[in-house]
Backbone as CSV, one residue per row, in Angstrom:
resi,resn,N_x,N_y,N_z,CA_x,CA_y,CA_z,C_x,C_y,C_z
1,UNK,-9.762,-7.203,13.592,-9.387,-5.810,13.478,-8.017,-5.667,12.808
2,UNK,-7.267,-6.792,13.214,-5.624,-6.445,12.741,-5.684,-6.715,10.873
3,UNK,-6.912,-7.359,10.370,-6.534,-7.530,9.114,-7.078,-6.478,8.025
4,UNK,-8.204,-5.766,9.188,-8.864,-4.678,8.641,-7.763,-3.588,8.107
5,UNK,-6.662,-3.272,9.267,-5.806,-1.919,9.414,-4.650,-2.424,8.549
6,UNK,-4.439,-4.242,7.936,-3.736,-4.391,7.454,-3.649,-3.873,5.607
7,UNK,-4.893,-3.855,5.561,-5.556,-3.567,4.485,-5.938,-2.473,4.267
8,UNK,-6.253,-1.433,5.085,-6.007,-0.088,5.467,-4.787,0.108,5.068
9,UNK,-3.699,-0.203,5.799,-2.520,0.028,5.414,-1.722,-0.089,4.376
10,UNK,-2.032,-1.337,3.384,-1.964,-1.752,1.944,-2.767,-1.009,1.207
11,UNK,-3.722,-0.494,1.344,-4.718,0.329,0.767,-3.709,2.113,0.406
12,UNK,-3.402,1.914,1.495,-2.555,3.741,1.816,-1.402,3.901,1.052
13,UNK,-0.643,2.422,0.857,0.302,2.565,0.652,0.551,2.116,-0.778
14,UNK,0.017,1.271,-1.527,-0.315,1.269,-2.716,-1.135,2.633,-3.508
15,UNK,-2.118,3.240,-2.789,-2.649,4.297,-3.175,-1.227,5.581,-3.589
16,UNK,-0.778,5.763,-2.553,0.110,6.854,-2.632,1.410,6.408,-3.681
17,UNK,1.812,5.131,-3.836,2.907,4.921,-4.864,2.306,4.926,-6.172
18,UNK,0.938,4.231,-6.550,-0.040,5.061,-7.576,0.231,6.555,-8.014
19,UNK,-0.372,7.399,-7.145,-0.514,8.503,-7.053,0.819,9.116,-7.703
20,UNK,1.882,9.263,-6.180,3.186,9.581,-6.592,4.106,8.767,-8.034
21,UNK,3.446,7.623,-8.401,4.037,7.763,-9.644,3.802,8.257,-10.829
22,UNK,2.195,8.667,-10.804,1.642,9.038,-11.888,1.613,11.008,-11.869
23,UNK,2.578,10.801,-10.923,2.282,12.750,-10.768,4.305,12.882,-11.081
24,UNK,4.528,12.058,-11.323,5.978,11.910,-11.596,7.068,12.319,-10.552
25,UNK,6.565,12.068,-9.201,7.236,12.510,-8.115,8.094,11.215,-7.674
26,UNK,7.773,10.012,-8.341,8.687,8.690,-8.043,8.945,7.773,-9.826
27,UNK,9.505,7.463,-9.517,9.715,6.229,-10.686,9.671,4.809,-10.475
28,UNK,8.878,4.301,-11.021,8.730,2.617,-10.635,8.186,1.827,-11.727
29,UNK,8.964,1.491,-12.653,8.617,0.439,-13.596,7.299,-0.789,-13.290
30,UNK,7.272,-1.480,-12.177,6.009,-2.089,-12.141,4.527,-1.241,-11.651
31,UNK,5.059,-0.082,-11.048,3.736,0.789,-10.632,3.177,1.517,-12.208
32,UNK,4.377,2.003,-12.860,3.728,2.442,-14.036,2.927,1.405,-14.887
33,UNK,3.261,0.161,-14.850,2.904,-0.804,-15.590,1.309,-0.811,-15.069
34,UNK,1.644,-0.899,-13.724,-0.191,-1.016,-13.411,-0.780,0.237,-14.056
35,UNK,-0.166,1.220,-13.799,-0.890,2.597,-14.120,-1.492,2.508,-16.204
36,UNK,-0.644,1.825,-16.121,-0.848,1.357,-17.938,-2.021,0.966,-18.582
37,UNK,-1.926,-0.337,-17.573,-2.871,-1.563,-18.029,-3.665,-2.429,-16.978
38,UNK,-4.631,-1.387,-17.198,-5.932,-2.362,-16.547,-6.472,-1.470,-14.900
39,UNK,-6.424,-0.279,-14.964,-7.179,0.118,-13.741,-8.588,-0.483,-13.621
40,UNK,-9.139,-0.567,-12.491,-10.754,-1.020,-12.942,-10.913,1.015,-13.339
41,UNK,-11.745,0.244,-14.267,-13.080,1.487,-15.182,-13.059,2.831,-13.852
42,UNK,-14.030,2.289,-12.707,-14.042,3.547,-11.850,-13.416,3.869,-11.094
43,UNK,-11.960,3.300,-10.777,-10.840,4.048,-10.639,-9.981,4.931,-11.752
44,UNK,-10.791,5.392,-12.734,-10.425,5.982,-13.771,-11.010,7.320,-14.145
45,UNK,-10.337,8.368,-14.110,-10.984,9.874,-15.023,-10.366,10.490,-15.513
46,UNK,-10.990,10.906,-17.095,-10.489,11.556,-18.056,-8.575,10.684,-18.369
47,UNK,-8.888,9.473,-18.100,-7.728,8.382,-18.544,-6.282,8.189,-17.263
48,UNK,-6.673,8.771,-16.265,-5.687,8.908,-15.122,-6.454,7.978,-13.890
49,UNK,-5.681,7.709,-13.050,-6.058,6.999,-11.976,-6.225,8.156,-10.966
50,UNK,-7.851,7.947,-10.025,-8.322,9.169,-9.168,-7.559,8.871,-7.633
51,UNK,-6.498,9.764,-7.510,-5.969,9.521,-6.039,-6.863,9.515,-5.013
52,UNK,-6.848,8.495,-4.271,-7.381,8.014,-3.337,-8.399,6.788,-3.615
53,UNK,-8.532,6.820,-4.929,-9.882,6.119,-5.140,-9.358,4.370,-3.841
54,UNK,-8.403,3.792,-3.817,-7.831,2.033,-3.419,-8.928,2.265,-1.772
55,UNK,-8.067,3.856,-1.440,-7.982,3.563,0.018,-9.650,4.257,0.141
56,UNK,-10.425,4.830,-0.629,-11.691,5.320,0.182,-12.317,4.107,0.143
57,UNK,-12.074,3.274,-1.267,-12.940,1.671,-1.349,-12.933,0.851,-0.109
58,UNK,-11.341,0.671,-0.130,-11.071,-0.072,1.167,-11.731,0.464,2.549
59,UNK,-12.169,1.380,2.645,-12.634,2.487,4.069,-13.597,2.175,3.737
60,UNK,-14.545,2.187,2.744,-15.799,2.219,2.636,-17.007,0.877,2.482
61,UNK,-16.000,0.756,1.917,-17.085,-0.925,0.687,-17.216,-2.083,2.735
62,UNK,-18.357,-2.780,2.724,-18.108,-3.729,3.668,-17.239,-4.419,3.128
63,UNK,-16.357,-5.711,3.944,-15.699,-6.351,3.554,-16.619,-7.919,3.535
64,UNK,-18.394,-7.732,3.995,-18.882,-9.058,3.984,-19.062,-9.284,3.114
65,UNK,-19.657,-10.591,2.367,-20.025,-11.199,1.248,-18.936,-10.456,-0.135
66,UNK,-19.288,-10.723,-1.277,-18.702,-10.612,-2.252,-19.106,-9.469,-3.058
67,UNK,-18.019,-8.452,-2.515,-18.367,-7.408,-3.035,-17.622,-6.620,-4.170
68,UNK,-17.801,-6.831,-5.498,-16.972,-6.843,-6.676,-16.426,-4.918,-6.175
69,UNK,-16.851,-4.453,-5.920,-15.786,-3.224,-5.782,-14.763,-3.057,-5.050
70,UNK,-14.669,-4.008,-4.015,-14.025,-4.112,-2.569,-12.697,-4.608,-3.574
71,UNK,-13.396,-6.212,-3.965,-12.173,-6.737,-4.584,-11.899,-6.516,-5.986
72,UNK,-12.184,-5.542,-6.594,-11.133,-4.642,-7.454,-10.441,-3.370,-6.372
73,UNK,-10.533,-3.446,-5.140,-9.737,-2.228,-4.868,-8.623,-3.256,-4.044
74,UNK,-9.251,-4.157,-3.640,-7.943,-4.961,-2.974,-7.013,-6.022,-4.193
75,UNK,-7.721,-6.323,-5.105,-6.751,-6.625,-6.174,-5.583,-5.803,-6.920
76,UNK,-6.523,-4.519,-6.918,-5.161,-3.099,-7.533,-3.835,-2.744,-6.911
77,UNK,-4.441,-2.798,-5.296,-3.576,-2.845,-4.095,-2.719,-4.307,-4.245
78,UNK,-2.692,-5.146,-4.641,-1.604,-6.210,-4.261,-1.127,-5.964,-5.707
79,UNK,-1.949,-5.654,-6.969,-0.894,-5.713,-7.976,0.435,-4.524,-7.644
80,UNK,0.053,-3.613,-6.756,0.774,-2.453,-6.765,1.775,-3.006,-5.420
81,UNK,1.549,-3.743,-4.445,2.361,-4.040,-3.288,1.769,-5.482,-3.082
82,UNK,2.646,-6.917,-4.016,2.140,-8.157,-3.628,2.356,-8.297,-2.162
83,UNK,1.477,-9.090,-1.325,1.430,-9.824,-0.343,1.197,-11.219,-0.136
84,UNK,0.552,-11.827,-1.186,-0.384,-12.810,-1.489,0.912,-14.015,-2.096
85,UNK,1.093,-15.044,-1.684,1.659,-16.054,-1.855,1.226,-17.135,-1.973
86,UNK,2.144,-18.224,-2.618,1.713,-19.623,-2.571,2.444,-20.444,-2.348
87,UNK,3.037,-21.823,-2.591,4.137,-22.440,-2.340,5.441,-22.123,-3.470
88,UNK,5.038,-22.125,-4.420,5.368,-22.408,-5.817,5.485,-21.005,-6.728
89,UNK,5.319,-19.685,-5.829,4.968,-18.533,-6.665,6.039,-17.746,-6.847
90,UNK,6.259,-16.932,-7.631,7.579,-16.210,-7.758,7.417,-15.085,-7.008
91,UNK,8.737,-14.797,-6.715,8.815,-13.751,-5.660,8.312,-14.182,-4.686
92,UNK,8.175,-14.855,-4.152,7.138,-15.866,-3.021,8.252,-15.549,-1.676
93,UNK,9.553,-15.323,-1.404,9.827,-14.336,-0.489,9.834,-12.896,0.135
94,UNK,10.190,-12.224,-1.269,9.763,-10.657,-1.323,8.313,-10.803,-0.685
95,UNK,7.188,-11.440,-1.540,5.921,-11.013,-0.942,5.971,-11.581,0.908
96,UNK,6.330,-12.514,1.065,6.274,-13.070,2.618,6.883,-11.607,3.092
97,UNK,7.933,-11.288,3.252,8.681,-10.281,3.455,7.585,-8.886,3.881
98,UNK,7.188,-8.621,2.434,6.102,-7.453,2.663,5.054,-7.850,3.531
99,UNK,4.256,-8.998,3.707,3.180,-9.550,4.326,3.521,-9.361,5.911
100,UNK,4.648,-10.028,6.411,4.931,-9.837,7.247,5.449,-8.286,8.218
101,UNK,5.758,-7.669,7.285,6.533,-6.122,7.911,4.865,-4.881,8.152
102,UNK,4.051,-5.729,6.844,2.379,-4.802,7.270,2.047,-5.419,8.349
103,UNK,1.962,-6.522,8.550,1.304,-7.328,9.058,2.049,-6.688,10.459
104,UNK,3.121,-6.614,10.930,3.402,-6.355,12.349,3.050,-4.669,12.471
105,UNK,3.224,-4.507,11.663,2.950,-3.194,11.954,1.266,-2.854,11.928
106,UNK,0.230,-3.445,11.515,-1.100,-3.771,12.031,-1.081,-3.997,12.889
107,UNK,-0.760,-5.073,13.521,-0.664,-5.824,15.259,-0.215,-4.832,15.897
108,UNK,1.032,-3.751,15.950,1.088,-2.346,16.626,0.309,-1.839,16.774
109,UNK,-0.773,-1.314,15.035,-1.852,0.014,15.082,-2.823,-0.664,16.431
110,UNK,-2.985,-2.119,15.908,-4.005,-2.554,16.402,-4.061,-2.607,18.110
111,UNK,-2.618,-2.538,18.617,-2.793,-2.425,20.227,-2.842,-1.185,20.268
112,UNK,-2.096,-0.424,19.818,-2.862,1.102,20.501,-3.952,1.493,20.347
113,UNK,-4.885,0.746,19.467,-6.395,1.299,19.571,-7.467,1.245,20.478
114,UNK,-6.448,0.055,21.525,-6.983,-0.140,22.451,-6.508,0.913,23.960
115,UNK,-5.678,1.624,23.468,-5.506,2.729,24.442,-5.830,3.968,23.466
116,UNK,-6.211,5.463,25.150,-6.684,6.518,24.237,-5.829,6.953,23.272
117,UNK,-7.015,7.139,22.754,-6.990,8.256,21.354,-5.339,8.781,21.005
118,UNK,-4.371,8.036,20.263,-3.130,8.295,19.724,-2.766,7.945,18.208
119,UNK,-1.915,9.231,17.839,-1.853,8.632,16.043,-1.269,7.790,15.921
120,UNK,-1.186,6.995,14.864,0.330,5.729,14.782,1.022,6.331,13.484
121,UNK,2.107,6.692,14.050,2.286,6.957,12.456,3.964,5.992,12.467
122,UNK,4.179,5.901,10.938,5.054,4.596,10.505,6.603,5.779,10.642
123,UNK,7.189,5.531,10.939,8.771,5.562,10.724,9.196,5.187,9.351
124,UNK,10.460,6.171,8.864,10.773,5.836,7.670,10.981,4.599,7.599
125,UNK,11.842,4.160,7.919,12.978,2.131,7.944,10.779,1.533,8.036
126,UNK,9.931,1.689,8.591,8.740,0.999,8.669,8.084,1.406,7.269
127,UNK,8.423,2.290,6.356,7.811,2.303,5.425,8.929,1.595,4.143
128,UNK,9.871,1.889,4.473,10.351,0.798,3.532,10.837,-0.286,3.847
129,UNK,10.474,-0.711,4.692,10.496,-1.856,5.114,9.238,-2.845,4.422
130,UNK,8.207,-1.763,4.707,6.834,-2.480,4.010,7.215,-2.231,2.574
131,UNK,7.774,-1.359,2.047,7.891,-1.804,0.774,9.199,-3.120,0.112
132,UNK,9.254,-3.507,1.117,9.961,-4.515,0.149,11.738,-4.093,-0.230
133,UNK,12.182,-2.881,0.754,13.617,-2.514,0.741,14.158,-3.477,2.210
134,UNK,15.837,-3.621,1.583,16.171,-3.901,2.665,17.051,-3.167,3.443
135,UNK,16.638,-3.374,5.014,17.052,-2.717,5.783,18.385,-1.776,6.329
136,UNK,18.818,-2.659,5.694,20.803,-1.857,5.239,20.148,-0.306,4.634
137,UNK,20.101,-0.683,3.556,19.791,0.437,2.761,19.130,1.050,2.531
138,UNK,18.120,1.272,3.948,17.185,2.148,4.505,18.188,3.067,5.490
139,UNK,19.236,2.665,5.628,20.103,3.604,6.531,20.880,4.677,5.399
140,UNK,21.290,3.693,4.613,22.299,4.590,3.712,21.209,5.541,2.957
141,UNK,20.565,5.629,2.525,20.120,6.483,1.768,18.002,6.417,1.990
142,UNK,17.609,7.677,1.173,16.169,8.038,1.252,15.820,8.110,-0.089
143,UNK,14.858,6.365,-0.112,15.057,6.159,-1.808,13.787,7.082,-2.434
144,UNK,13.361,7.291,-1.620,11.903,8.122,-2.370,11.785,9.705,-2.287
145,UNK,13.339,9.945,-1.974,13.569,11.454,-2.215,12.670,12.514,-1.484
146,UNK,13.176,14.113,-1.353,12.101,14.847,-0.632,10.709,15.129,-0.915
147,UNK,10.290,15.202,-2.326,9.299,15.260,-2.475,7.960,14.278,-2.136
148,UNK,8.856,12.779,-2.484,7.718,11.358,-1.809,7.996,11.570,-0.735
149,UNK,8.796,11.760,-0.034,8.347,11.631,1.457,7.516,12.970,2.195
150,UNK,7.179,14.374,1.222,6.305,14.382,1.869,5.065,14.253,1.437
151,UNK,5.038,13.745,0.526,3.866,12.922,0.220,3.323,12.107,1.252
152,UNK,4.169,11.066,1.744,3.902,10.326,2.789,3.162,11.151,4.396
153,UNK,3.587,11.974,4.380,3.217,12.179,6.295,2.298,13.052,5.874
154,UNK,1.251,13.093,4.281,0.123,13.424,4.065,-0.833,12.382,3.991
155,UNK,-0.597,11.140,3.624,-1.097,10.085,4.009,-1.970,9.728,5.269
């Protein structure tokens, strides 16, 4: 369950920095880059990327056997928020970093699901935290300005 909501959660959160960058409500040199080059085909209309398309895949597609839509929606999602490491890979801390900050914060969603019916929702310092900011400078300042953030608690 915890890797399901982890991916849920990578799903949400790659979706919306997509989104918000291509509606020009954020700026991000590697998100535009994805937005550039190489959406899959049916995450695509009339030449724009369809908000929501990462996270309904991820909600929807099974995750058994090999399911080429699943993994173009979970491939788009790590080009947009790496997690995925190796010994030898660059950025191979940043991504540990991000892996780890979803990852606990899954293991949270994932115990309260076992009590009733409550939302989880992420705290700012927990959302940029998952993105790959560091924590200092989640105090000093709100890097994604008023408009992304309320983008976010539409999420």
């Amino acid at each position: 369950m915890t890797l399901r909501i982890f991916r849920l959660l990578k799903a949400m959160i790659a979706d919306k920095l997509l989104t918000l960058n291509q509606e020009g409500k954020i700026t991000s040199d590697p998100v535009r880059a994805v937005l550039d080059t190489g959406l899959p085909e049916e995450a695509v209309r009339n030449g724009k990327y369809i908000p929501g398309w990462v996270q309904d895949v991820i909600e929807t597609e099974s995750p058994d056997g090999n399911n080429p839509r699943l993994r173009a929606a979970l491939n788009l999602a790590e080009r947009v928020l790496p997690t995925r490491w190796s010994e030898d890979s660059p950025g191979r801390c940043a991504r540990l970093q991000t892996f780890y900050a979803l990852w606990d914060i899954a293991e949270d969603a994932n115990s309260l699901s076992k009590k009733p019916r409550s939302a989880y929702q992420l705290s700012h310092e927990q959302k940029a935290v998952s993105l790959g900011l560091d924590r200092r400078s989640v105090a000093a300042a709100r890097p994604l300005g008023p408009e992304a953030e309320a983008g976010w608690a539409s999420a």
